[in-house]
C-alpha positions in Angstrom: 104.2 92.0 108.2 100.7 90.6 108.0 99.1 89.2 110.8 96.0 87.1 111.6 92.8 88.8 113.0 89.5 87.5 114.9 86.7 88.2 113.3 85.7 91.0 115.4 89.1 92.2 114.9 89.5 92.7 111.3 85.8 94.1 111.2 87.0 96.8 114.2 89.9 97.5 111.7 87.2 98.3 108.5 86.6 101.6 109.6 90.2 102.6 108.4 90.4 100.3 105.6 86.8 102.2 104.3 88.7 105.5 104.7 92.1 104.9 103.1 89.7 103.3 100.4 87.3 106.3 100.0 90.7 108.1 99.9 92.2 106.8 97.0 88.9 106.9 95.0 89.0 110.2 95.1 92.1 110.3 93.9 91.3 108.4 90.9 88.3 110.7 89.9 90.4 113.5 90.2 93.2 112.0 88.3 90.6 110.7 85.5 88.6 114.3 85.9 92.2 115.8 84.8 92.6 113.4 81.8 90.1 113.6 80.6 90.3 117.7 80.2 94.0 117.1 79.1 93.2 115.2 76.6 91.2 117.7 74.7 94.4 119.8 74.4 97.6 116.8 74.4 95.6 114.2 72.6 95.9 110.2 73.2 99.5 111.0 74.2 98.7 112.1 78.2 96.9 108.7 78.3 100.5 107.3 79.6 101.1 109.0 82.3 97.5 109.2 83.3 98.3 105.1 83.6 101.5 105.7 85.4 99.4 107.7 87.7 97.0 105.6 88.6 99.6 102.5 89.4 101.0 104.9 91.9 97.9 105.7 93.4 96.9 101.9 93.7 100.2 101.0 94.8 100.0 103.4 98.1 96.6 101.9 99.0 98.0 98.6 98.9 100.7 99.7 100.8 98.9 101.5 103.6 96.6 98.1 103.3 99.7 96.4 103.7 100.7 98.2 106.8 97.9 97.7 108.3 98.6 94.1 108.4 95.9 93.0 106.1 96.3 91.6 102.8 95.7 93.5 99.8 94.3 91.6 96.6 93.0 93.5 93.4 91.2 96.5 93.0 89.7 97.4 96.6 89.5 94.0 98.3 91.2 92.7 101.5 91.9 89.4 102.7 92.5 89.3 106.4 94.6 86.1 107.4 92.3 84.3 110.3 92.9 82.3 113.4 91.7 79.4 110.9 95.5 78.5 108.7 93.4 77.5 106.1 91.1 80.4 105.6 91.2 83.9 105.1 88.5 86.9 105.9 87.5 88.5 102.4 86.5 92.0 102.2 85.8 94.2 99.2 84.9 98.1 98.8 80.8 98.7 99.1 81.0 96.4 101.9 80.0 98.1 105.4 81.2 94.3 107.4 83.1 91.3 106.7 80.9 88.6 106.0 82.4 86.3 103.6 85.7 84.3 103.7 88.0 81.6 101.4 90.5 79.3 101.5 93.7 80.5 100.7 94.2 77.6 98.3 91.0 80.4 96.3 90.5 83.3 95.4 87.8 86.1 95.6 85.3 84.4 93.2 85.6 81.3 95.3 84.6 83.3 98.5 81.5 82.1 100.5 79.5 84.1 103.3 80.1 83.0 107.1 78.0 80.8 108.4 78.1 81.5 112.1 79.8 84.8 112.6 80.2 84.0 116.8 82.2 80.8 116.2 85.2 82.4 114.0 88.4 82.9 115.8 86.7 80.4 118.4 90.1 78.3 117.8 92.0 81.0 119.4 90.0 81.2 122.8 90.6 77.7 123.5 94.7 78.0 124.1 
């Protein structure tokens, strides 16, 4: 299901990741551009399925994320198992490369930036 991923490779994969992203923002404006006009005439009560609507819309990107290999966490951020066991590749939307990464023990906040971008995934060239 997921898989691990050089640096290079997840950041060859962020092209597609950006588009399924840019995707299913636009799918939320329009959903929230239609709310918002329905609720002038329905009132507070189209406010549920506007919700239900937007869990299905976030529930395909994570699944295209998903099938992509790549882990998604939260609203528009990736972690991309690496050849490290201990450490993941962090990504999150507005970001055009992967620079950062965290333990898996972390989380998001806990991220830090790589240090030297050439040596990760060096691990995997020496078997």
């Amino acid at each position: 299901m997921f898989q691990k991923f050089t640096l290079k490779e997840a950041n060859d994969l962020l092209p597609e990741i950006i588009r399924i992203t840019n995707e299913t923002i636009e799918q939320l404006e329009a959903t929230r551009a239609r709310m918002e006009a329905d609720v002038i005439y329905h009132g507070k009560e189209i406010e549920k399925s506007f919700h239900v609507r937007v869990n299905a819309i976030m529930e395909s990107w994570a699944r295209q994320i998903s099938q992509l290999g790549v882990l998604p966490k939260g609203y528009f951020t990736c972690d991309f198992i690496s050849p490290n066991p201990d450490t993941y590749f962090c990504w999150t939307y507005g970001e055009k490369s992967i620079k950062y990464k965290h333990k898996v023990t972390e989380s998001f906040k806990d991220r830090v930036p790589i240090e030297f971008p050439e040596l990760e995934g060096f691990e995997v060239s020496l078997n």
